[in-house]
Phi, psi and omega in degrees: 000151192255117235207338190300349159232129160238191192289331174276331167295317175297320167299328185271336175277178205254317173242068212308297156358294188291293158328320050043314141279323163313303172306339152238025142288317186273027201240332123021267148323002193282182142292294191322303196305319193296301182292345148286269183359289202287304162312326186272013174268312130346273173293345161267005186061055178210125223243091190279010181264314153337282164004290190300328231281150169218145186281104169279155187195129183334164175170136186292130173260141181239168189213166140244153210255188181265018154243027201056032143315052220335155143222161160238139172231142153296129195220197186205148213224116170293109174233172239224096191262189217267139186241097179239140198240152165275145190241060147301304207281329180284300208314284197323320178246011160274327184309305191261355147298306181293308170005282185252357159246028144328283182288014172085144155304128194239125167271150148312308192247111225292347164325306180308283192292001174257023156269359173283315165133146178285133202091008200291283195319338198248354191277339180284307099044271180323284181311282206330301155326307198271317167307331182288316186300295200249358171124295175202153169225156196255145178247126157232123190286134177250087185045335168218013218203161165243141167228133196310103159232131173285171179279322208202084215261328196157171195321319190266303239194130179187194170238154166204180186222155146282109198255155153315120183296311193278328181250028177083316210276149195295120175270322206219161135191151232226130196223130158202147192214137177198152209268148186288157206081202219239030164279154181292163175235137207240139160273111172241131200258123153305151171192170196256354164254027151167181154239128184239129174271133175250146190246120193268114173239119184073263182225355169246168162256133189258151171279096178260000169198106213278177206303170171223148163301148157293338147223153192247124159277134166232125158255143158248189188178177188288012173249351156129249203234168179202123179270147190241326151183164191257184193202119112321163178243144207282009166207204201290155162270010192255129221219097207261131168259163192221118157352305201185128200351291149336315244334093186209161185299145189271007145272081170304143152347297198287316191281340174266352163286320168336276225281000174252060153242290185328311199285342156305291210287318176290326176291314183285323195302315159336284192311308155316298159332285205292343171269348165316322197282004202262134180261123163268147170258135182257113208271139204242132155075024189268122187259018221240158196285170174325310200290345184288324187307285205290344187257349172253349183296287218285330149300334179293293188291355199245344229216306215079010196196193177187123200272005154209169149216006183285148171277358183091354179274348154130329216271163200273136160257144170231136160253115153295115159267157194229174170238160166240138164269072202297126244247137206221342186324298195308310184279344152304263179004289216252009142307285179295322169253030186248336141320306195294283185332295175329334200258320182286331147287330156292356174039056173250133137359086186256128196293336196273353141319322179282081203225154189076168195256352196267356156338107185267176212274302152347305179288326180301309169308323171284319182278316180291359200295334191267344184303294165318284176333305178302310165326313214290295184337341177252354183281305202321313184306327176296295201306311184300311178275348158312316199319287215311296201299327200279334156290325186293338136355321164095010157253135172236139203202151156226008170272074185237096185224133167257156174300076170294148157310150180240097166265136185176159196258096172252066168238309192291320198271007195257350170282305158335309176289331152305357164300314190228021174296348170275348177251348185274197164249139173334301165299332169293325192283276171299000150258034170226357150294128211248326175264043185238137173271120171315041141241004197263328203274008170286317204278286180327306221262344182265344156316175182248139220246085172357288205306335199290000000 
C-alpha cells in the first residue's frame, strides 16, 4: 500500500499544491503502482518478461574491397524472435471471481439492496476483477450509484488515498488521468466536506471544477433545475476493496515466475520450429573460404541450383541438404507441469479434470475443494466492502451472501432428490431442481400435481 505522503503530511504543509503533485510523483514511482501495471499487463496476456526476449541469428554481410569488389561475410544479429504470453492469469482470476459473484449480492432485505442502486451486482462484478488484478480497487458511491476507481488504470492515471497515520483510516483521496501526449493532466481530489476536480498548468493546479458537496438536492420545474441544497456523508465515500488479506495483487511471485518459465519455454520453442524449418547444407570436400560459402549459398537460394562445387584438387565435391528435427519430450514435460503447479498453486479449478458424464458429485466436490477455499478468503474481503458501504448508507447488517456457482453432476442430483422424495415437500423438491427456474416453481406448485 502506498504510504510515502500521509494525511499528516497534508495537515502539516504549507503547499497542499505542491504536496500533492509530489504525492503523485512519487505513488507513480512506487512498487505498488509498478506491480499493478505489470499484473493488467498480465491479465491481458502480454508477458513483459517475455516481451523483452531476442533471438540470435546469423546474417549476410556485404562489403566492397578496395577495388569494389563484393565481397560477403557472416555475422550475427539480436532480432525480435516469437513472444508468445499466456492467459493464466485472465482464466485463474475470472474463475474465482465469477465463482463467487456471479451470482449476485444477496440481502435479507431486499429494501437494503435497492438502495445500492440498479446494476450494483454487476458493478460489484468489476471492481471485484480489478482488485485481483492490481491488489485492491476504490468503489466511490456517487450519491446514488457506485463508480469504479482503479488504482492503476495506465501509466498517467490511477488512485491512490491518503491514510491517517495513528488510526489507518482513509482521509484524503487522490484520483489523477491524464490522456497521452501533451495533453494536461487533471485531479480530482475526494475530501470528507466535498470534492474538486483540478487541472495541472505547467508546475501548478488550477481549479477546473470547484469543490462540490458529495449530493446535490435539485428541483426541477418548468423554469429548469434550481439546486437546493448540498449534502456530505458522515466519513469519506471512497471504499477500498483488497484482493487479500495482503493486499497485494493474486500475480504473486510464485505465480509469475511460472507462467514466464512457461511463456519462455513455449515462445523458444516457436524460435525452434522456425529455424527448423530452414534446410542446412552439408558441404563434402570444399575447400573453399567463408565468403565462398555464403556466395554458392546465395546461388543456391537465388537459382536454386548451383554449377560446381569442387576446389580444384580433382576430389569429387557435394552438398547434402538436411533438416532438424526439434526435440519437443522435455518441453511437453515441463510444460504439463508447470501448468498443473499453476492451477495449484492459485487453487484454480482445472476443467479438464471434470471430464465424463459418470463424474459423481463427490469427486466434483473433492475437486472444487481448493477452489472454495480461495473463495471463502476473498469473499471474507467482498463482505467488508458491502458491510462498509451499506453503512455509510446508514444500514448495518451482517446478513450478506453471495450466491457460487454450483458445479455437480445433476442428472446424479435430480435422482437423489427422486430419492427422498417421501421425506420433502414438493416446493423443497423443485427448488433443489436444478433444472426448474426459481420463477417456475409458483406457477408448478399451484399446478395440481399427478404423482400427489
Amino acid at each position: 500500500m502506498f504510504t510515502d505522503v500521509t494525511w499528516q503530511d497534508w495537515e502539516a504543509s504549507g503547499d497542499r499544491e505542491a504536496l500533492l503533485l509530489h504525492a503523485i510523483d512519487r505513488y507513480k514511482g512506487s512498487r505498488f503502482f509498478r506491480c499493478a501495471l505489470d499484473a493488467a499487463s498480465y491479465f491481458r496476456g502480454e508477458n513483459t518478461a517475455v516481451g523483452r526476449k531476442t533471438v540470435l541469428r546469423a546474417k549476410k554481410i556485404e562489403t566492397r574491397d578496395e577495388h569494389g569488389r563484393r565481397r560477403l561475410r557472416t555475422g550475427t544479429e539480436d532480432v525480435v524472435g516469437n513472444r508468445i504470453g499466456s492467459g493464466f492469469l485472465f482464466r485463474f482470476i475470472t474463475q474465482q471471481n465469477q465463482f463467487l459473484l456471479s451470482g449476485g449480492c444477496i440481502l435479507e432485505d431486499p429494501a437494503h439492496k435497492a438502495m445500492l442502486g440498479e446494476g450494483f451486482d454487476h458493478q460489484l462484478e468489476h471492481l471485484g476483477e480489478r482488485a485481483l488484478v492490481h491488489g485492491v480497487s476504490w468503489g466511490f458511491w456517487n450519491a446514488d450509484h457506485l463508480e469504479i476507481i482503479e488504482a492503476a488504470r495506465d501509466p498517467l492515471s490511477g488512485f491512490f488515498p491518503l491514510m491517517d497515520e495513528m488510526t489507518g483510516c482513509i482521509r484524503l483521496g487522490v484520483q489523477f488521468w491524464q490522456l497521452p501526449g501533451d495533453r494536461p493532466m487533471y485531479v480530482r481530489l475526494f475530501e470528507e466536506d466535498g470534492v474538486t476536480v483540478l487541472r495541472r498548468d505547467g508546475a501548478s493546479l488550477a481549479a477546473a471544477v470547484p469543490k462540490r458537496a458529495y449530493v446535490l438536492r435539485v428541483r426541477r420545474d418548468a423554469l429548469g433545475e434550481e439546486l437546493v441544497a448540498q449534502e456530505n456523508w458522515s466519513s469519506l465515500p471512497i471504499i477500498p476493496l483488497w484482493a487479500n488479506s495482503e493486499h497485494q495483487s493474486e500475480l504473486t511471485p510464485a505465480i509469475k515466475a511460472k507462467i514466464d518459465a512457461y511463456d519462455h519455454i513455449l515462445s523458444d520453442f516457436a524460435d525452434n520450429l522456425d529455424r527448423a524449418n530452414d534446410v542446412y547444407w552439408v558441404l563434402n570436400n570444399f575447400g573453399g573460404t567463408t565468403d565462398d560459402i555464403a556466395r554458392m549459398l546465395e546461388e543456391i537460394n537465388r537459382i536454386k541450383a548451383v554449377a560446381n562445387l569442387s576446389d580444384g584438387t580433382g576430389s569429387s565435391a557435394t552438398a547434402e541438404p538436411h533438416t532438424i528435427e526439434v526435440p519437443y519430450a522435455a518441453r511437453e514435460t515441463a510444460l504439463r507441469l508447470l501448468e498443473k503447479a499453476l492451477y495449484r498453486d492459485y487453487m484454480a479449478l482445472d476443467f479438464d479434470a471434470l471430464t465424463g458424464g459418470s463424474l459423481t458429485n463427490v469427486a466434483i466436490r473433492a475437486a472444487t475443494a481448493a477452489l472454495h477455499l480461495k473463495a471463502d478468503r476473498y469473499e471474507w474481503q467482498v463482505f467488508r466492502f458491502v458491510q462498509q458501504l451499506l453503512a455509510l448508507l446508514g444500514v448495518k447488517t451482517q446478513s450478506i451472501r453471495f450466491q457460487r456457482q454450483c458445479i455437480a453432476n445433476e442428472s446424479e442430483t435430480v435422482s437423489d432428490i427422486y430419492a427422498m422424495r417421501q421425506d420433502i415437500d414438493r416446493r423443497t423438491a423443485l427448488k433443489l431442481n436444478p433444472y426448474i427456474q426459481p420463477e417456475e416453481i409458483d406457477e408448478l406448485t399451484e399446478a395440481p400435481c399427478e404423482s400427489d
